[in-house]
C-alpha positions as CSV (number, residue, x, y, z in Angstrom):
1,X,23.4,13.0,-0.9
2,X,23.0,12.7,3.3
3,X,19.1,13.4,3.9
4,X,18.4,16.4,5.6
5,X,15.6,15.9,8.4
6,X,14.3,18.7,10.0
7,X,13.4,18.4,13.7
8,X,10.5,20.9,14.7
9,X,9.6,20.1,18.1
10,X,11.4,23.5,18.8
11,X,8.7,25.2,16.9
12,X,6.1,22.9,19.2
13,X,7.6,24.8,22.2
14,X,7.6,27.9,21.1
15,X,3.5,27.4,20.5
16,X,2.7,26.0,23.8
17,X,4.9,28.8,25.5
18,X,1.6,30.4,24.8
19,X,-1.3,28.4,23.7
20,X,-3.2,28.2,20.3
21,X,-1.8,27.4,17.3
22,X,1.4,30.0,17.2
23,X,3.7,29.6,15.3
24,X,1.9,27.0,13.1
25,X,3.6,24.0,13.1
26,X,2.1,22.7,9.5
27,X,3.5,25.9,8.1
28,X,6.9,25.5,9.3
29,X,7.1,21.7,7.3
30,X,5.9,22.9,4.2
31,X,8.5,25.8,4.1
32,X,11.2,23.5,5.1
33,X,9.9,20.9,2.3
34,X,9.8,23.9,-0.2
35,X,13.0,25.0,0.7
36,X,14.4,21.0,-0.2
37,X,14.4,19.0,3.2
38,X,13.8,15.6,2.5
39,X,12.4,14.6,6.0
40,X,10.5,16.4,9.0
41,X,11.2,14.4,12.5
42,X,9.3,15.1,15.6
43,X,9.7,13.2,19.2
44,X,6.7,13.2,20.9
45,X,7.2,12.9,24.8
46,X,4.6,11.4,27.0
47,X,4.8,14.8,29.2
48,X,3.2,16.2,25.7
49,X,6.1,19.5,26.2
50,X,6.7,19.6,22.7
51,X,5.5,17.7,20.1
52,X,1.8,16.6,20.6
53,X,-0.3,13.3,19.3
54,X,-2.4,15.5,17.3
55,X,0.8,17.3,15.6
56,X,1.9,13.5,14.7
57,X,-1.1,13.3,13.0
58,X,-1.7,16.2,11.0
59,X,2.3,16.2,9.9
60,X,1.1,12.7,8.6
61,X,-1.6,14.1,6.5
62,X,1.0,16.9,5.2
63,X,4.2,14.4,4.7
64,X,2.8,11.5,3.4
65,X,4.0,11.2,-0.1
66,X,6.1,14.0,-0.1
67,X,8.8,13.8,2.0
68,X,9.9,11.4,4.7
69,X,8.5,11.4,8.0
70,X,10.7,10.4,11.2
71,X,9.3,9.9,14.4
72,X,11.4,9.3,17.3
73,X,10.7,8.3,20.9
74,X,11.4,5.6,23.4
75,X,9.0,2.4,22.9
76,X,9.1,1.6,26.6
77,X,7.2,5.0,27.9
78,X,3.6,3.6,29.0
79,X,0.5,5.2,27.4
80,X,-0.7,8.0,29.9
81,X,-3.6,10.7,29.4
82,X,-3.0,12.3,26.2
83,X,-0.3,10.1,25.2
84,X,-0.9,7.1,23.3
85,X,2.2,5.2,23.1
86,X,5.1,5.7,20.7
87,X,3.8,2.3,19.3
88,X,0.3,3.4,19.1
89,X,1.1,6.5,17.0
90,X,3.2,4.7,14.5
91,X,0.7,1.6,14.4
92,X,-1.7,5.2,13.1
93,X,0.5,6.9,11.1
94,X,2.8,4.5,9.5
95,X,6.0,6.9,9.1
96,X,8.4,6.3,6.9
97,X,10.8,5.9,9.9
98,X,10.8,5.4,13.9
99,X,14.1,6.2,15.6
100,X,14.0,4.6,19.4
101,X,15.7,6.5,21.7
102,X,15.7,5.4,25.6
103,X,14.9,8.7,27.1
104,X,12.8,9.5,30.5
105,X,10.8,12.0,31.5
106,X,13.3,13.6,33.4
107,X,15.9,14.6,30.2
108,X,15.9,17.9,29.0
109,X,16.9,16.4,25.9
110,X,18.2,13.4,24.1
111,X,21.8,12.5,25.9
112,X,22.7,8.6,25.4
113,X,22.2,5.9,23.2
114,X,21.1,2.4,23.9
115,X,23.5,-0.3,25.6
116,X,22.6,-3.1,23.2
117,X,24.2,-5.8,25.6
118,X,21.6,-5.0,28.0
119,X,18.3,-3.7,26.0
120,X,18.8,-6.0,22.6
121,X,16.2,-8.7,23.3
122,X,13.5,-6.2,25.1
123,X,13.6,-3.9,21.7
124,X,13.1,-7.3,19.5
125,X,9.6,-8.0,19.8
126,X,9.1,-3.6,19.3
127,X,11.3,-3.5,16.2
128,X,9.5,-6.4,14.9
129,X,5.9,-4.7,15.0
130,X,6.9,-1.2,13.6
131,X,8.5,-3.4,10.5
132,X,5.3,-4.9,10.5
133,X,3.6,-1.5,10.2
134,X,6.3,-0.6,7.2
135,X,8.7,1.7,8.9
136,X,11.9,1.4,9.0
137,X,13.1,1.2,12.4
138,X,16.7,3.2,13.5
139,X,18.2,2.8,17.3
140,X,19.9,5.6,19.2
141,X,23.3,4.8,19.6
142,X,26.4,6.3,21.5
143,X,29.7,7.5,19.7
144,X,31.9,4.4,20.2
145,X,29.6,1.7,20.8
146,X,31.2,-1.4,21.2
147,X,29.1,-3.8,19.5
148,X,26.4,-3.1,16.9
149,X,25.9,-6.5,15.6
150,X,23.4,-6.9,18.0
151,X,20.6,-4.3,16.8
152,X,21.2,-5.8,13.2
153,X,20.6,-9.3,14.8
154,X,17.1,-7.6,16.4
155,X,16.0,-6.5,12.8
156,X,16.8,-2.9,13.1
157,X,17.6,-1.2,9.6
158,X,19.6,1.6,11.0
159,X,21.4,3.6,13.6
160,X,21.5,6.7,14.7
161,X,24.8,7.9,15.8
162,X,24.4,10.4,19.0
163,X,26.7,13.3,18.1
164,X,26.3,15.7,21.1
165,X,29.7,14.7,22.4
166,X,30.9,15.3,18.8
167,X,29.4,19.0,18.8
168,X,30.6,20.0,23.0
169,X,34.3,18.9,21.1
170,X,33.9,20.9,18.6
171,X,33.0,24.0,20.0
172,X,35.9,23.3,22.1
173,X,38.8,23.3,19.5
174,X,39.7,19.6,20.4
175,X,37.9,17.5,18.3
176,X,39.3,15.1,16.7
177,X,39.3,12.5,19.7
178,X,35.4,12.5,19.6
179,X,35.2,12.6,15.2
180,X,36.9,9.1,15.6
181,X,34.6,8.1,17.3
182,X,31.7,8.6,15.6
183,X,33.6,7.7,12.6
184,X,34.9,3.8,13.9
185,X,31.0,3.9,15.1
186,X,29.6,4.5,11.4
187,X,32.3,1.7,10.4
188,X,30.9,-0.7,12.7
189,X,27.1,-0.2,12.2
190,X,28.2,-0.4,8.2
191,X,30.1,-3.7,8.7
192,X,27.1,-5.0,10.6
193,X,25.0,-4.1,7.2
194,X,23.5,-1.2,9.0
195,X,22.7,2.3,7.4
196,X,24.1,5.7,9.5
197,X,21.7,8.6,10.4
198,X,23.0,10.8,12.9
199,X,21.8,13.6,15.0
200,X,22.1,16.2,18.2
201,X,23.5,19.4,18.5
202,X,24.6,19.4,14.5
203,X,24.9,22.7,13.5
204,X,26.3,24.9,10.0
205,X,29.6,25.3,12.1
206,X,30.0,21.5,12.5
207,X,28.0,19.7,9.8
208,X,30.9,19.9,7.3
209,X,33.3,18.3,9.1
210,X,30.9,15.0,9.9
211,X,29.8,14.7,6.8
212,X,33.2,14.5,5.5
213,X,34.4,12.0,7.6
214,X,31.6,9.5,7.4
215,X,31.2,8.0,3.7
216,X,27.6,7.0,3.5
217,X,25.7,8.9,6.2
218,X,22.1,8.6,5.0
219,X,20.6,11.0,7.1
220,X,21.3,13.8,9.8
221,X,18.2,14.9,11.7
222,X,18.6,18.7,12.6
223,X,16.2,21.0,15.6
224,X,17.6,22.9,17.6
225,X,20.5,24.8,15.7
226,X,18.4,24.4,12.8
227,X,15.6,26.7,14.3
228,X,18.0,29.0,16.3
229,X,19.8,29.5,13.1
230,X,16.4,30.6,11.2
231,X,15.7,33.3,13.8
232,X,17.9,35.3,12.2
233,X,18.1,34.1,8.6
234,X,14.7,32.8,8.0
235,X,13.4,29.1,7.8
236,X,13.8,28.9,4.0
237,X,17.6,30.1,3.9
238,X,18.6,28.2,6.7
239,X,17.5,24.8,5.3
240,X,19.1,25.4,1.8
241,X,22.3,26.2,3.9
242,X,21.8,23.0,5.2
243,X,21.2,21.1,1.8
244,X,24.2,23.6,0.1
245,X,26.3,22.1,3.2
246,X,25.7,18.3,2.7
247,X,26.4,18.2,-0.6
């Protein structure tokens, strides 16, 4: 069965709307891992507006031999005041798996993958020293990626497909242009000896139809649907949806 990783960095944001320690970030993972997710993600940002180095840490404490623990960030943001260094944290915390993602400060969210031709041999020497710390290490990729050969070559274990495109066509009506293309994209990365996570904007509407279409997916990481969803079904419901869904 496709893991189910649940992205709380939403519940992060809705905490430091206000200050303290509202709603409890700790206490959202263990409902979600009581309720059967195999995986909690976070993406800590160097601008510290979601996700924080001390969450990383205490989810560590929680996760660690429970479920698995996905951290995602981009390895080339420079350590600044609070803010360690995506490397730094998982040198700490070992997680069971770093996604790199090539993000700025600037980016409401996520919203493009890595162009391999040009970042291959920088993320090398990075993907080497996370292996080096255990983790399995996944790259942010776009839907219809040319060439994935190269982040195999670079010692990266997986890929994670980028699937906001998928979801804008979707809620469209028109989306079978955009399903192709993450489908020929899963092909590629699985050819290339690659394992398939993918992630953004999946939702209970869409989830189905990608899981479907992509034999082998080992992992969808879920936030902000995920967390919208539980406002008005609850945390627990929503993530057995979620599990009832991918299998």
């Amino acid at each position: 069965m496709t893991l189910l990783s649940v992205n709380l960095n939403k519940i992060a944001v809705l905490r430091n709307s206000r200050g303290g320690s509202e709603p409890d970030l700790l206490r959202a993972a263990q409902t979600c891992i009581e309720a059967g997710c195999g995986g909690i993600t976070v993406h800590p940002r160097p601008d510290l507006r979601h996700i924080r180095p001390d969450d990383v840490r205490a989810l560590a404490a929680l996760l660690r031999g429970r479920v698995e623990y996905n951290i995602e960030g981009n390895p080339f943001a420079p350590p600044r005041d609070a803010y360690p260094g995506l490397l730094a944290l998982c040198r700490e915390v070992r997680p069971t798996q770093v996604t790199l993602v090539p993000d700025g400060d600037a980016q409401l969210t996520s919203d493009h993958g890595f162009d391999l031709a040009r970042d291959a041999e920088r993320l090398r020497p990075l993907v080497a020293e996370l292996r080096s710390y255990g983790c399995r290490v996944s790259l942010f990729v776009d839907p219809g990626a040319p060439d994935l050969a190269p982040a195999a070559a670079i010692g990266a274990q997986r890929v994670e497909i980028y699937t906001g495109p998928y979801a804008e066509a979707f809620a469209r009506g028109d989306v079978r242009a955009a399903l192709a293309d993450c489908v020929e994209t899963a092909r590629r990365a699985q050819q290339a000896g690659l394992a398939v996570n993918a992630g953004h904007d999946l939702s209970q509407a869409n989830l189905g139809t990608l899981r479907a279409a992509i034999p082998g997916l080992a992992e969808v990481s879920i936030g902000h649907a995920l967390i919208g969803e539980a406002l008005y079904e609850g945390l627990a419901t929503t993530v057995r949806n979620y599990l009832q869904i991918l299998r």
